[in-house]
Each structure stands twice: as structure tokens, then as C-alpha cells.
N, C-alpha and C positions, 0 to 999 in steps of 0.2 A: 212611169214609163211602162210600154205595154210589154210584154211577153216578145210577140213579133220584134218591138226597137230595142231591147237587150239581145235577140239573137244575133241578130244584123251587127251589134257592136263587138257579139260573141269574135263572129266571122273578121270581123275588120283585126281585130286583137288578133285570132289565130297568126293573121297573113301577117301582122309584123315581127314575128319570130322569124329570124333571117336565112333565105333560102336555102343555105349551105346547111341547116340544122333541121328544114320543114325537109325537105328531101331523104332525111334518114329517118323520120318518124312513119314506123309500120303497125296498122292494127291497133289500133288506138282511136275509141271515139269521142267525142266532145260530146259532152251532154250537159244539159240544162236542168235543173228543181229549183223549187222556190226555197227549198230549206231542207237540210239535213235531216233526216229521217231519224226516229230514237235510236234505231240500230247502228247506223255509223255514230251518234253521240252517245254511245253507250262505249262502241270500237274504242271512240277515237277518246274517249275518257274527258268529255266535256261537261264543265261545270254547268249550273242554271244561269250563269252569266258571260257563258263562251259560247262562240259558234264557230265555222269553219266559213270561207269565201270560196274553196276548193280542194277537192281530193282528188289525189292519183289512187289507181286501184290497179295493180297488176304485175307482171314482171318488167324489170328497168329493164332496157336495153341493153346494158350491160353485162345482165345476169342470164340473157337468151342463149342458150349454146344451138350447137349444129343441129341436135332434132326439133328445136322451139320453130313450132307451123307444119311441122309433120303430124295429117290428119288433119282434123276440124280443130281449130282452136279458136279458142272466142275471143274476141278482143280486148283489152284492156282500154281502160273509162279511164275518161277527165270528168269533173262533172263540176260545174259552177252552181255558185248558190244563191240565185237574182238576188232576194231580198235582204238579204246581209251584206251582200256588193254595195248594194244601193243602200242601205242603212251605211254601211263606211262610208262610201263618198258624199252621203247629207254630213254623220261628221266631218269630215275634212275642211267641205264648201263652211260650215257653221264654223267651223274653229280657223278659219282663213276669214272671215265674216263677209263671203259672199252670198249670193242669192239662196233662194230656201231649196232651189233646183239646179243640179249642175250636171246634165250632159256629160259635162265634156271631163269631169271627175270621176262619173260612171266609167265613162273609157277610159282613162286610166289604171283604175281598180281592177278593169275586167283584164287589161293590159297584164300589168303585174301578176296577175291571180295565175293566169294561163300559163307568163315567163316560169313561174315559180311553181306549177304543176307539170310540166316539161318538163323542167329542172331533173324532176325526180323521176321522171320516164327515162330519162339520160343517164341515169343511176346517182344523182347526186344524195345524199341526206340533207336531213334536215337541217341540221346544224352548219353546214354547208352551203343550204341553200340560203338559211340566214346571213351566214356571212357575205357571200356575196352579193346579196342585196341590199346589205349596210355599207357595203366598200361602193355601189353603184349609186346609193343615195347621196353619198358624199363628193360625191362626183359631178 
């Protein structure tokens, strides 16, 4: 998949996080890499067989008070990580034993990655945001 058709699927993923929840999201940008950089795998305390699909980087919502945007304040990043997206969803399509390429599993993955970096702009944690993504899989 090229660069240009993961953004496009970036963008379709943002829009189904549901309006009532995309309307309170301020100052926050979507970014795209191919891959975690050693600095955040150093951060984020990744082994040589872990990688990350997404990170939030910034102040939650939550934790904004009255003067957060007084002055210049930089944004706070989403940042997806194509090639581990896309390596997850070749496992999936392989461990479901379909095709060697799956589209529509990429959107998926990109799906969830984004629900689940939101999450944490929302002020959820981790632990949190796991649970509720086991109660939504069972579902």
C-alpha cells in the first residue's frame, strides 16, 4: 500500500470516531511514520520484539485547565505507524487464512489504532483503554 492510500484510509478512520466526540477534539494533529523512532522505543520501553501501532503525545483533555491555549501552545500528535499497522493486519488476514493482502483489515487496524489514541486524549489510561476495547470486542 502506498503512503498517499494509508493517509486516505488515516482520514476515513478519523471521520468514524462519532461526531458528538470529533467536535470536542482541540489542537491535536494526526501524523503519520513508518515506524517508531528509537527515541520513543527507548520512551515507550520496547523490547526488540515490540512495536507500537500509535501514540498519543500531549496533554488529555481532561487535564487542560483555564489557561491551556493561552499564548502559543503547540499541539498535541497522534502519530500512526503504517508499517506495523500493516504488518498487524497481514497477521490477522494470515491467521483468518485469507488473502496475502487485505485492504480492508488495514482499515480496520487504522480504525481501532486512532479509537484507541483518542481514547487517551480523552484522558483515558491505558488500562482503560484496554478494557474497554475487550468489552467492545465481545460485543
Amino acid at each position: 500500500m502506498t503512503r498517499e492510500e494509508f493517509e486516505k484510509l488515516v482520514e476515513e478512520g478519523f471521520l468514524l470516531i462519532p461526531e458528538k466526540f470529533r467536535a470536542r477534539i482541540r489542537n491535536v494533529a494526526l501524523l503519520v511514520e513508518d515506524e517508531p523512532p528509537e527515541e520513543i522505543r527507548r520512551q515507550e520501553r520496547l523490547g526488540e520484539d515490540e512495536t507500537l501501532l500509535g501514540l498519543y503525545q500531549g496533554i488529555p483533555n481532561t487535564a487542560r485547565g483555564d489557561t491551556y491555549g493561552v499564548g502559543p501552545t503547540l499541539p498535541d500528535t497522534i502519530t500512526l505507524y503504517r508499517l506495523p499497522i500493516e504488518a498487524a493486519a497481514l497477521l490477522r488476514t494470515r491467521l483468518r487464512k485469507g488473502a496475502a493482502r487485505d485492504d480492508d483489515e488495514i482499515r480496520k487496524v487504522i480504525a481501532e489504532t486512532i479509537w484507541h489514541e483518542y481514547a487517551h486524549y480523552f484522558g483515558m489510561e491505558e488500562d482503560e483503554v484496554r478494557f474497554r476495547e475487550e468489552q467492545k470486542n465481545r460485543s
